[in-house]
ZATI-704640 format. One record per atom (N, C-alpha, C, O): residue in one letter; x, y, z. Coordinates in steps of 0.02 Angstrom, whole numbers, padded with zeros to 5 digits, always signed. Layout:
% residues N
AXYZ
...
This chain:
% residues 51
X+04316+03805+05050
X+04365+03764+05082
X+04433+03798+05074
X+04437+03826+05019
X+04487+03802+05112
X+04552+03831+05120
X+04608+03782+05139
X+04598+03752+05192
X+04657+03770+05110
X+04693+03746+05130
X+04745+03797+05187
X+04757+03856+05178
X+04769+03757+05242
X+04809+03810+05300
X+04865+03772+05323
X+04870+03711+05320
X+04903+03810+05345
X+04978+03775+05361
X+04989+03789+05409
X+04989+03849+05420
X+05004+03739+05467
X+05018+03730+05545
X+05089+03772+05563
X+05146+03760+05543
X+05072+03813+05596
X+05141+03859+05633
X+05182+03824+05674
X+05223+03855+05707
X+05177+03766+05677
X+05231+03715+05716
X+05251+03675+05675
X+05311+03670+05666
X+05195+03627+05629
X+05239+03564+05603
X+05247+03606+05527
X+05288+03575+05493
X+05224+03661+05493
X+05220+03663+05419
X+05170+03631+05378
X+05156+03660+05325
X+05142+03584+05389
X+05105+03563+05357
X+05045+03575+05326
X+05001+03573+05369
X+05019+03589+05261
X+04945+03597+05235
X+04885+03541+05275
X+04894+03484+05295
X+04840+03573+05277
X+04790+03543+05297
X+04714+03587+05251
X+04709+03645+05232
X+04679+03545+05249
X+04608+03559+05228
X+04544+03588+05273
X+04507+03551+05306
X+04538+03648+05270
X+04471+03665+05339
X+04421+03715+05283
X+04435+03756+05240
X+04357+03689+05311
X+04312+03706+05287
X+04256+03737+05326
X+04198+03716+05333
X+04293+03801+05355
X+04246+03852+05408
X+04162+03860+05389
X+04148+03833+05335
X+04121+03884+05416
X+04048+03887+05424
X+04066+03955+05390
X+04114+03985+05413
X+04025+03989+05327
X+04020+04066+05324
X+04006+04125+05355
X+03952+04138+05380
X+04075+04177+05353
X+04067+04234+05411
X+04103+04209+05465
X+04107+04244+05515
X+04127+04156+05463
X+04165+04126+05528
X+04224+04116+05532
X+04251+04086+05579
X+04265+04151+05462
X+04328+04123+05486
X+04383+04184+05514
X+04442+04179+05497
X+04366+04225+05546
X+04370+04269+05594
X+04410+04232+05664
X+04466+04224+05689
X+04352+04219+05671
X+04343+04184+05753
X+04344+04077+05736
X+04300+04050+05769
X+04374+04042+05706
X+04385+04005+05692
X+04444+03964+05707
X+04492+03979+05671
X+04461+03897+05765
X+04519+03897+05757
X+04524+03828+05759
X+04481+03794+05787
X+04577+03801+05728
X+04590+03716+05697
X+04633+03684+05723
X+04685+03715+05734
X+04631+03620+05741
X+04682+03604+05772
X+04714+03546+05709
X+04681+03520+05664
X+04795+03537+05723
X+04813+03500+05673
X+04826+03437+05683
X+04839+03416+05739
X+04821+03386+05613
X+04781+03328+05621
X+04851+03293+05634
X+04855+03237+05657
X+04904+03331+05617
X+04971+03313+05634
X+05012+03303+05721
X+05027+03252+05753
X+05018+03354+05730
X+05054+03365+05794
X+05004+03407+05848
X+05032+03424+05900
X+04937+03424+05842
X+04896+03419+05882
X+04900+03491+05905
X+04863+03502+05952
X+04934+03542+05883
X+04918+03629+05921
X+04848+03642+05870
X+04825+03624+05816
X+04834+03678+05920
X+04752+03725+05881
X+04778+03805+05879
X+04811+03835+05921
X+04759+03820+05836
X+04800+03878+05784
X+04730+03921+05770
X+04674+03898+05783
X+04745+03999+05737
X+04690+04025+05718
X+04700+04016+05663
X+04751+03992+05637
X+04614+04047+05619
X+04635+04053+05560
X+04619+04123+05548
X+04562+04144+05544
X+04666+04155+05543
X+04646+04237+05535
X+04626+04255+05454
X+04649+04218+05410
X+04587+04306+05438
X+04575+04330+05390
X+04628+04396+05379
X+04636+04413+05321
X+04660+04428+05425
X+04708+04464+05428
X+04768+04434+05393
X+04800+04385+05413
X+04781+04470+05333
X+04829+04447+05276
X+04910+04421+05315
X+04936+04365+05313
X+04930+04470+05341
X+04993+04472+05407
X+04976+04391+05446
X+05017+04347+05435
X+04936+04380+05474
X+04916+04347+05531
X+04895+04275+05496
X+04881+04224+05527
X+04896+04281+05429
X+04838+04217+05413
X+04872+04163+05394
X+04925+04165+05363
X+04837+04103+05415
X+04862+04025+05413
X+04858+04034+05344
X+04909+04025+05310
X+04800+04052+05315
X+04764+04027+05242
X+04842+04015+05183
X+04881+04059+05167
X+04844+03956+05164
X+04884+03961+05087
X+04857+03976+05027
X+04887+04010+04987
X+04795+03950+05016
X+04754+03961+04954
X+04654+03926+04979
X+04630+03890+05022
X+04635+03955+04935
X+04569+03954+04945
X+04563+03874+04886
X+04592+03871+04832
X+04536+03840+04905
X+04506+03779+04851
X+04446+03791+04801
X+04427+03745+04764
């Protein structure tokens, strides 16, 4: 499980990708409603911390 932070509102959220999938994975927020990736690319990545 990873917690990730929305590129519009800021906010943490909780997503818990399928394994090998969080590549091609993308979430939408439970807040203000954009769907975002979640990149594994360090530069690129939503991820804040792993749970």
């Amino acid at each position: 499980m990873f917690l990730v932070k929305c590129p519009r509102c800021g906010k943490n959220q909780k997503c818990q990708p399928k394994p090998g999938l969080v590549t091609t994975k993308s979430k939408r927020c439970v807040y203000c409603g954009r769907t975002f990736k979640i990149h594994s690319n360090l530069e690129k990545s939503r991820i804040v911390r792993k749970l």
